[in-house]
N, C-alpha and C positions, 0 to 999 in steps of 0.2 A: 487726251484732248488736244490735236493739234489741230492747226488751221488752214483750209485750203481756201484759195484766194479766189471765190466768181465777185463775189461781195455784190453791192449797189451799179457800179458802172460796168462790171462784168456782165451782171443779168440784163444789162440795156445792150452790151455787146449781143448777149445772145439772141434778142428781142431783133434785129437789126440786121441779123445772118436770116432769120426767118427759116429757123432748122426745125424743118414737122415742127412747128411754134411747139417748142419744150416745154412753156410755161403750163401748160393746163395739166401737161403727163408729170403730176410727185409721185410719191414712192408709193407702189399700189394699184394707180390707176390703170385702167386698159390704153392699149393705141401706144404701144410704148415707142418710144425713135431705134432709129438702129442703130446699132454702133458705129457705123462711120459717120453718120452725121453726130454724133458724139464727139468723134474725135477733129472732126472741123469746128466744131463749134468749141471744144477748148481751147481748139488751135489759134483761134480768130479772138478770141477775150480780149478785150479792150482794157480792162483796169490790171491783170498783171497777166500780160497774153505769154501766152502757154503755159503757166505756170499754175499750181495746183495748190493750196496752202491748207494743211491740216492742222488743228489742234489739238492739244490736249493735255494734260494736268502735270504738275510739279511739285514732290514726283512723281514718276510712273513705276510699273513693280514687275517684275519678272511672273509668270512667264509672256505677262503681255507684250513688256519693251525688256532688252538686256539691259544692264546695265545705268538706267536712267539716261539711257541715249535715243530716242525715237530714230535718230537719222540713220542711225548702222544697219536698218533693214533684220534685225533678231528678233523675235518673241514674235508670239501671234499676230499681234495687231500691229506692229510696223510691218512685218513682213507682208501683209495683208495691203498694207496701203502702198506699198511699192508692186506689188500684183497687178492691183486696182488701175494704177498711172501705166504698167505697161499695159494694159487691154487700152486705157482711153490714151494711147500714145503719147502719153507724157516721159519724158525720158526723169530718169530717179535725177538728176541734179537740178531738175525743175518744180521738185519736191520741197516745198515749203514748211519747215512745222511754228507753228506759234503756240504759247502757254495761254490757256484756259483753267481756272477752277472750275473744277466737275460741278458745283453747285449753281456756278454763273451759264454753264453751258448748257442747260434747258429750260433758261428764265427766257420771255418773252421781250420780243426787241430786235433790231437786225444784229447782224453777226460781223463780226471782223475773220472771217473765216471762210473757207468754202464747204468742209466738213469738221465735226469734231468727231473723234473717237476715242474712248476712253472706259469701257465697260459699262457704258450709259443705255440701261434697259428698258422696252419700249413699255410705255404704261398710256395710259388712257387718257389720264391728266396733263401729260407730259406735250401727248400729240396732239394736242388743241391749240397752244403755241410754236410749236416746232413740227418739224418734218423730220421722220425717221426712214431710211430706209430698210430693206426687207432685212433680216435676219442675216447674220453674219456668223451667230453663236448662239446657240442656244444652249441656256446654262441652268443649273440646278447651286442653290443655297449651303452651305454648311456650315457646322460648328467650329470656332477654336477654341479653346482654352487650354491650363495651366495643364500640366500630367499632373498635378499636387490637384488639382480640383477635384471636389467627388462628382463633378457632371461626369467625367469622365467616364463612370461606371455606372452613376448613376442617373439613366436619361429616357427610361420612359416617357411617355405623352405626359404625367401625371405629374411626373418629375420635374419635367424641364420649363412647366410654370413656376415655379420656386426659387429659381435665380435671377440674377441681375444682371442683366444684360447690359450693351454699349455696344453704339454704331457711330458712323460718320452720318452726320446730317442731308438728308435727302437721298439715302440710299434704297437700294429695294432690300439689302441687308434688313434696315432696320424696319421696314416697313414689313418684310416677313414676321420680324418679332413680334409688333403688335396685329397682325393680322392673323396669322395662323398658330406661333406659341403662345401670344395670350398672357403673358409671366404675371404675377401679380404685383410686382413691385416694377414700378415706371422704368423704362431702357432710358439710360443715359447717353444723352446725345452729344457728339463733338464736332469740329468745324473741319476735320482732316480725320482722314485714316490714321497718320500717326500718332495721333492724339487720343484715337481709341484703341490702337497697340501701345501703347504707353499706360494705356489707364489697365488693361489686361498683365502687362507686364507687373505693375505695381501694385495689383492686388485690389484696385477699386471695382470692376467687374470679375463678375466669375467667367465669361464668357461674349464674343460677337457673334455676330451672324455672317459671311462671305461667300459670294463662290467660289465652286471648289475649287479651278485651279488654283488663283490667289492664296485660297485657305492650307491647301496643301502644302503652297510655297512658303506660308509665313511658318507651318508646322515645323517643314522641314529645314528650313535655310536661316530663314529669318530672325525668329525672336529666341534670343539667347541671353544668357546669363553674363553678370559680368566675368567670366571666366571661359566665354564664349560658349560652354553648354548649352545644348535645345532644350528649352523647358518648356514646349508648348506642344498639345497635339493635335490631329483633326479627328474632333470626335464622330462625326461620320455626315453625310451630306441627307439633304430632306430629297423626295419624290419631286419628281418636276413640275410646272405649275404652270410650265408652258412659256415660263421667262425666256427672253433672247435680248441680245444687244443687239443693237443697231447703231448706221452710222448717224449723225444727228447735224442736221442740216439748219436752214433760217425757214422758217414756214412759207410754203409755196417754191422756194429753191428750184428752180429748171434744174439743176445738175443732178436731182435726186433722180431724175427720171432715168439720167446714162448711168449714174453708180447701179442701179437696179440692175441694169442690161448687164455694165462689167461683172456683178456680180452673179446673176446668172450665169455668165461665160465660164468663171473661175469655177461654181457648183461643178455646172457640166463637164468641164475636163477633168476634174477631180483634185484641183490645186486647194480646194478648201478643204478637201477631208486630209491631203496631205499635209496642209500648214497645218493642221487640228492635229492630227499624229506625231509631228516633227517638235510641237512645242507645249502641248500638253497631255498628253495622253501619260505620261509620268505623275502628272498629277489630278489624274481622274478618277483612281481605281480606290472609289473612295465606300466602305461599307453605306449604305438607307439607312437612316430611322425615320419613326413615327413623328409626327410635331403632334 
């Protein structure tokens, strides 16, 4: 969830260059701009001209960002956002990030940001106050838990209404929970991610819900003992349901319209199946089940 900078006097900037009026083309629409009036109109930004300011949350987790550093240009989604600024001619030292909670960044309201990204999936509910743009990642849900859990073996459709789940509040994790496994005992909800690896680690749920790369990562790296042992696994990821993230804008955002364009640029030459390879394809080879 970092923040790029058009904000309130940037979008009068662009209102003001008069570039194929951006304002009506958000993310989706037809009649899109072309890129070079793209990158004169970042150029020309009035409230932080040339500059780009992404958001996004605190912290962040591998293999999205390295290290809980957005700015290093590692993990999927920063590298992804350093792509982005070279197509709209932003040079990477004009790369802004600002912190965002994932939870605050598709509430309704203007933004202190230009984009947030942060594994923020496009929902229905979501795009009536916000602007997303087109797909960046299209992603499929999985399991974590204990290896001491009997989910682990034990995870039929019939099964895996039986435990007690826990997610981070407002995620599509946990909204898979109640929408598609159904458990019969209420999913426990928390205000962070870590706070639902902490409730998994300590034995209060039997299981969350995440996508796979993440899940794979907290399998693999992540949640250890205190003797630093991995005690946790990916019990295997659901069938896709058509989820994707997207970047996540202010509603109506001119800028969604040129992320769209860079973003098609970066499809078409094949730098997004390559970032997809480079930073997670390790953690995608993950067995289906049934919900």
């Amino acid at each position: 969830m970092r923040h790029v900078r058009l904000v309130l006097a940037g979008l009068m900037g662009l209102s003001a260059l008069g570039v194929a009026s951006l304002a009506p083309h958000v993310a989706g629409a037809s009649g899109a701009p072309s890129l070079a009036s793209c990158k004169t109109a970042i150029a020309a930004q009035e409230f932080t001209k040339g500059k780009l300011t992404v958001a996004t949350d605190n912290p962040v987790y591998t293999p999205w960002f390295v290290n809980n550093k957005p700015t290093n240009g590692q993990g999927y989604e920063s590298a992804l956002v350093y792509a982005l600024a070279n197509v709209l001619g932003v040079k990477k030292s004009d790369v802004v990030w600002v912190t965002e909670p994932f939870n605050a960044s598709y509430a309704p309201g203007p933004k202190k940001f230009d984009f947030d990204i942060n594994e923020v999936s496009y929902t229905a509910a979501r795009a009536k106050v916000v602007t997303f743009s087109h797909s960046y990642y299209d992603v499929q849900q999985s399991i974590v838990a204990l290896k001491t859990n009997k989910i682990v073996k034990n995870h039929s459709a019939a099964q895996l209404r039986n435990y007690q789940y826990g997610d981070q509040l407002g995620t599509t994790g946990l909204a898979y929970i109640n929408q598609h496994i159904k458990p019969t005992k209420p999913a426990r909800v928390y205000s962070t991610l870590d706070q639902a690896v902490a409730a998994l680690q300590s034995g209060q749920i039997d299981a969350l819900v995440i996508d796979t790369p993440t899940g794979q990562y907290m399998a693999s790296v992540q949640i250890v003992s205190k003797s630093k042992k991995l005690i946790a696994t990916q019990v295997g990821q659901f069938p896709s349901v058509g989820e994707h993230y997207g970047l996540l804008f202010q509603k109506h955002a001119p800028l969604a319209a040129c992320v769209n364009v860079a973003l098609a640029a970066l499809k078409a030459n094949g730098t997004l199946s390559s970032l997809a390879h480079k930073w997670l394809s390790i953690y995608t080879s993950v067995s289906v089940i049934q919900p």
